[in-house]
C-alpha positions as CSV (number, residue, x, y, z in Angstrom):
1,X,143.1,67.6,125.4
2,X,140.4,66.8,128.2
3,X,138.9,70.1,128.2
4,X,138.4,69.7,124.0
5,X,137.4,65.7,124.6
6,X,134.8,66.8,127.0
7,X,133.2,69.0,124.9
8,X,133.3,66.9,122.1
9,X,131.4,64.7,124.9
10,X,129.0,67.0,125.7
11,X,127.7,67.6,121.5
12,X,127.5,64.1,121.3
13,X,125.1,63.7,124.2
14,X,123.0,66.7,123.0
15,X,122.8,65.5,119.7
16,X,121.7,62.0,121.0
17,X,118.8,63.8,123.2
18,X,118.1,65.9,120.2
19,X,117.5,63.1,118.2
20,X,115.2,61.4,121.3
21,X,113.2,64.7,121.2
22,X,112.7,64.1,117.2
23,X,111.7,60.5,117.9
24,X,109.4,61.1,120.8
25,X,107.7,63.8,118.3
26,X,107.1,62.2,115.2
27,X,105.9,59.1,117.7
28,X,103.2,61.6,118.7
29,X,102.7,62.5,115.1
30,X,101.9,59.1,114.4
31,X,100.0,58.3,116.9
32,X,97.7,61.5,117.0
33,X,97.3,61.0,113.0
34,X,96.4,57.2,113.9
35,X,93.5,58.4,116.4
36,X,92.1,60.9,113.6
37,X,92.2,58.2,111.1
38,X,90.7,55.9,113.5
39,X,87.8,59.0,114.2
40,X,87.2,59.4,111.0
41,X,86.6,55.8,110.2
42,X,84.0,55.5,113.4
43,X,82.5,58.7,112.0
44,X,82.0,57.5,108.8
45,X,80.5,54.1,109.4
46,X,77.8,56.1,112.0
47,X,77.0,57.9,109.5
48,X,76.7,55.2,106.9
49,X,74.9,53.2,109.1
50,X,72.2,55.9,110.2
51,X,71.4,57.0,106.2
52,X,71.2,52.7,105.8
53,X,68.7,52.8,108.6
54,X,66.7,55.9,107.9
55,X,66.5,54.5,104.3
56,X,65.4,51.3,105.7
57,X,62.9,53.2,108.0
58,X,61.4,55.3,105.2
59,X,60.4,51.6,103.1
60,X,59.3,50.2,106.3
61,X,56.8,53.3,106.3
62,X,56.4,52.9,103.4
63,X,55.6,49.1,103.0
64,X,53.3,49.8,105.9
65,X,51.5,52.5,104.2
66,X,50.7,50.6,100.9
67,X,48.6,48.0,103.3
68,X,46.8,51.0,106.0
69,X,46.3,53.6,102.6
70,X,43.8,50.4,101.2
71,X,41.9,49.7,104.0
72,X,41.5,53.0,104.4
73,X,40.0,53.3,100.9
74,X,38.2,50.0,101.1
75,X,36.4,51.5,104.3
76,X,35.5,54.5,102.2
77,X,34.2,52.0,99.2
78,X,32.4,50.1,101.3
79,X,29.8,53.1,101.9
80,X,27.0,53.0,99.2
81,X,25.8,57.1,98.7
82,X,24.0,57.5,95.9
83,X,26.0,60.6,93.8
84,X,22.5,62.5,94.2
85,X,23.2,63.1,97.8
86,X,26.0,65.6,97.8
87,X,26.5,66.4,101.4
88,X,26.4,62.9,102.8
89,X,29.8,62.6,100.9
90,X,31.4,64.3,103.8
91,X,30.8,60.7,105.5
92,X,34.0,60.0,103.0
93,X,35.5,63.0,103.8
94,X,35.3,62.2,107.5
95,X,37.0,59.0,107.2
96,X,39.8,60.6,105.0
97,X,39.9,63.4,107.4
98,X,42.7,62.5,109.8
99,X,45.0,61.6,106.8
100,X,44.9,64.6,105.1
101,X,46.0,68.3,105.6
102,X,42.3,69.9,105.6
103,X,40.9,73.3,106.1
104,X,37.5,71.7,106.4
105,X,36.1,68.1,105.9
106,X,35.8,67.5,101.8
107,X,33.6,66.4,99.8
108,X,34.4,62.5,98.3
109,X,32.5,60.6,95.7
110,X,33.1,57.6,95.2
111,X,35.8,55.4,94.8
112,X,38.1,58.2,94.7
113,X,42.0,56.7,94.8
114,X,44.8,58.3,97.1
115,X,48.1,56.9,96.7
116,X,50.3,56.7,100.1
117,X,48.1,58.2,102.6
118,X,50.4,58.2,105.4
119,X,54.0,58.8,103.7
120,X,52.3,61.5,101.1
121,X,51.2,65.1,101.6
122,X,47.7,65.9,100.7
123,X,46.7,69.6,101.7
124,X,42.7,70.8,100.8
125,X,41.3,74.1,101.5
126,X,38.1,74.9,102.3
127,X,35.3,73.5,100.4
128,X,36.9,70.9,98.4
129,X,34.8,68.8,96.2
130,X,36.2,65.5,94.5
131,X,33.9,63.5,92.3
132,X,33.5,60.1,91.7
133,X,36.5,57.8,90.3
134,X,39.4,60.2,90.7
135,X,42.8,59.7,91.3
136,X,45.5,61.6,93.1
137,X,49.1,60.9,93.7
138,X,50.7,63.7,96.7
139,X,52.1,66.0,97.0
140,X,49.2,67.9,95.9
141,X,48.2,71.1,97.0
142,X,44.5,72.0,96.3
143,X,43.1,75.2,97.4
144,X,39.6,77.0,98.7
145,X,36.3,75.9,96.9
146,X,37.6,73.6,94.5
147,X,35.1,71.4,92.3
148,X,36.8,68.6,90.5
149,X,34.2,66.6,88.4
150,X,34.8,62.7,87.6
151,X,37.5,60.7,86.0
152,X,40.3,63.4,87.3
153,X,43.7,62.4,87.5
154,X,46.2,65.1,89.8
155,X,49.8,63.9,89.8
156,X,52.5,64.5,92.5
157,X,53.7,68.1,92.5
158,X,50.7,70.2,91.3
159,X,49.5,73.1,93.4
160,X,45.7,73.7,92.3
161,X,44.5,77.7,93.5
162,X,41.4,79.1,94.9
163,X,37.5,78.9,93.7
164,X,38.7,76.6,90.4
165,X,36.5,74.4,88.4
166,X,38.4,71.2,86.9
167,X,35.6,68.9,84.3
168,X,35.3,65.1,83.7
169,X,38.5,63.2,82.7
170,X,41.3,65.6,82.9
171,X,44.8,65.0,83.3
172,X,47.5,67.0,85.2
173,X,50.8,65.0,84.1
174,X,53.9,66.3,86.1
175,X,55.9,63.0,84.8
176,X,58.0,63.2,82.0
177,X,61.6,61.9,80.7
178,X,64.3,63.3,79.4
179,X,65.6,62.9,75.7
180,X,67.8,59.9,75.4
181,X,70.4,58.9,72.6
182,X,69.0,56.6,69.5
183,X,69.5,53.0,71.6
184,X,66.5,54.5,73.9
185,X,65.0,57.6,73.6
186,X,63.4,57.5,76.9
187,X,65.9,59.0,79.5
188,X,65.9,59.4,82.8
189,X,63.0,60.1,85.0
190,X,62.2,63.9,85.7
191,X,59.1,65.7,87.5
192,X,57.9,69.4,86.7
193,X,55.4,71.2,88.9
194,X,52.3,72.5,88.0
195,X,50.7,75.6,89.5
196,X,46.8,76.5,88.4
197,X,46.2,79.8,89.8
198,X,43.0,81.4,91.5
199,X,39.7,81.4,89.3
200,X,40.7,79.2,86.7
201,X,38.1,77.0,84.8
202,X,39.6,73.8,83.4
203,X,37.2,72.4,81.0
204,X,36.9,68.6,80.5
205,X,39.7,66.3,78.9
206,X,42.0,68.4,78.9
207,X,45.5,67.4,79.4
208,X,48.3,69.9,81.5
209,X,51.9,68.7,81.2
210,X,54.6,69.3,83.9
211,X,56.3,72.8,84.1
212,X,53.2,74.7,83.1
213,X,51.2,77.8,84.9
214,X,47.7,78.4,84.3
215,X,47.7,82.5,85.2
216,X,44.4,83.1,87.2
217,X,41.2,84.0,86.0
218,X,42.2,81.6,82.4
219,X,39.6,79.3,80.3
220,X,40.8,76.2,78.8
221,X,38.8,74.7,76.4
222,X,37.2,71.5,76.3
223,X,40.1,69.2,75.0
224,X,42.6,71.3,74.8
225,X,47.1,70.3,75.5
226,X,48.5,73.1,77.5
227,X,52.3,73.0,77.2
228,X,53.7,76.5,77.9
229,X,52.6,78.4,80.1
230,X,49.3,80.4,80.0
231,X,49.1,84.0,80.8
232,X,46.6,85.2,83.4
233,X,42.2,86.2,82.1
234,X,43.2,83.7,78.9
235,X,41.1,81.8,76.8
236,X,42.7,79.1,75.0
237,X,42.0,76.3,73.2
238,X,43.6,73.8,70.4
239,X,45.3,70.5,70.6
240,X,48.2,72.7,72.0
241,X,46.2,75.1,73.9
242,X,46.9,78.2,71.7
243,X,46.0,81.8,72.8
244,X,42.3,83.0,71.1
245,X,42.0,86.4,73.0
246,X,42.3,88.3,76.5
247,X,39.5,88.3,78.9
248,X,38.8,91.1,80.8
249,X,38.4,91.3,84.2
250,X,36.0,91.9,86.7
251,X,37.8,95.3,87.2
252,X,37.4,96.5,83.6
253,X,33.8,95.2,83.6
254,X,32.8,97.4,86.5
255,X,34.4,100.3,85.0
């Protein structure tokens, strides 16, 4: 009878210690899921709290680079050059210089607009030449011996080529919208690149609308709405820019 009560002592302890063992371990459980929890929480709120900051930063920058980009500009304006003296337009050039990605110092006329100097990115080739009264918004990407003639307008996300010729009052419209329902048909904001390639000649008031490529070596006529892309050596003209013929190129001509 005291052999079989001890035993029956015994179980009873180990099951008490067994249940202990369970206690101490989920205690642990807790505990360690409590710290990750708690991790997690500190991670998330650094993160939070740097995007807040960087976002804050970035319309610091920017704030700050909507009153430097016009003093800038004003500094240009304030330089009387006749248009008839082409070089000295390098003077503008030189004051732009520092503020834009340059292969060599451009040619400015006058009262040529950049947006956002400082926050935007302006890349010219060699050679560049910008008449008077143009406007561009960056990123624009504008290659080697480039001649853009007055009254230009070059919106954010066009990439111009090589040794191409853009006339008087031209429009390169990256912006557009997409189709909303009957209540308003304008719909959400949306931005399409535009790439002219090398040896293109753009004739004046024409009008180039976001997603298009100009193949290199193409004409477009005077006045003319490119939509669709354009194939390379093309002449086109219309209100919608339609294909007349194929040129040929220089290699054919040699032959």
């Amino acid at each position: 009878m005291g052999f079989w009560g001890a035993n029956i002592k015994i179980k009873g302890n180990n099951k008490d210690i067994c249940l202990l063992k369970i206690n101490s371990n989920s205690r642990t459980l807790k505990t360690d899921r409590c710290i990750s929890i708690a991790i997690d929480e500190i991670v998330t709120f650094i993160i939070t709290y740097v995007s807040y900051l960087l976002k804050a930063c970035k319309y610091i920058l920017v704030a700050i680079d909507g009153v430097v980009t016009p003093i800038i500009l004003l500094m240009t304006k304030l330089m009387f050059i006749d248009t008839s003296l082409r070089p000295l337009w390098k003077i503008r050039g030189l004051i732009l210089f520092p503020f834009i990605e340059c292969a060599s110092v451009p040619y400015i006329g006058k009262d040529v607009y950049f947006i956002e100097l400082l926050t935007r990115k302006y890349v010219f080739g060699k050679n560049v030449r910008i008449s008077n009264f143009c406007k561009l918004i960056g990123p624009v990407e504008i290659g080697d011996n480039v001649s853009m003639s007055n009254n230009v307008e070059v919106r954010h996300h066009t990439i111009i080529g090589n040794n191409v010729g853009i006339g008087p009052n031209t429009l390169f419209i990256t912006d557009t919208h997409e189709l909303g329902n009957e209540k308003k048909r304008v719909g959400k904001h949306i931005t399409k690149k535009i790439i002219i390639e090398d040896g293109c000649w753009i004739g004046a008031n024409v009008i180039i609308l976001g997603g298009v490529t100009i193949g290199a070596g193409s004409v477009i006529a005077a006045g003319s709405i490119v939509a669709t892309n354009i194939k390379p050596n093309s002449l086109v003209i219309g209100d919608r820019a339609k294909e007349i013929r194929t040129l040929r190129s220089m290699s054919l001509l040699r032959r």
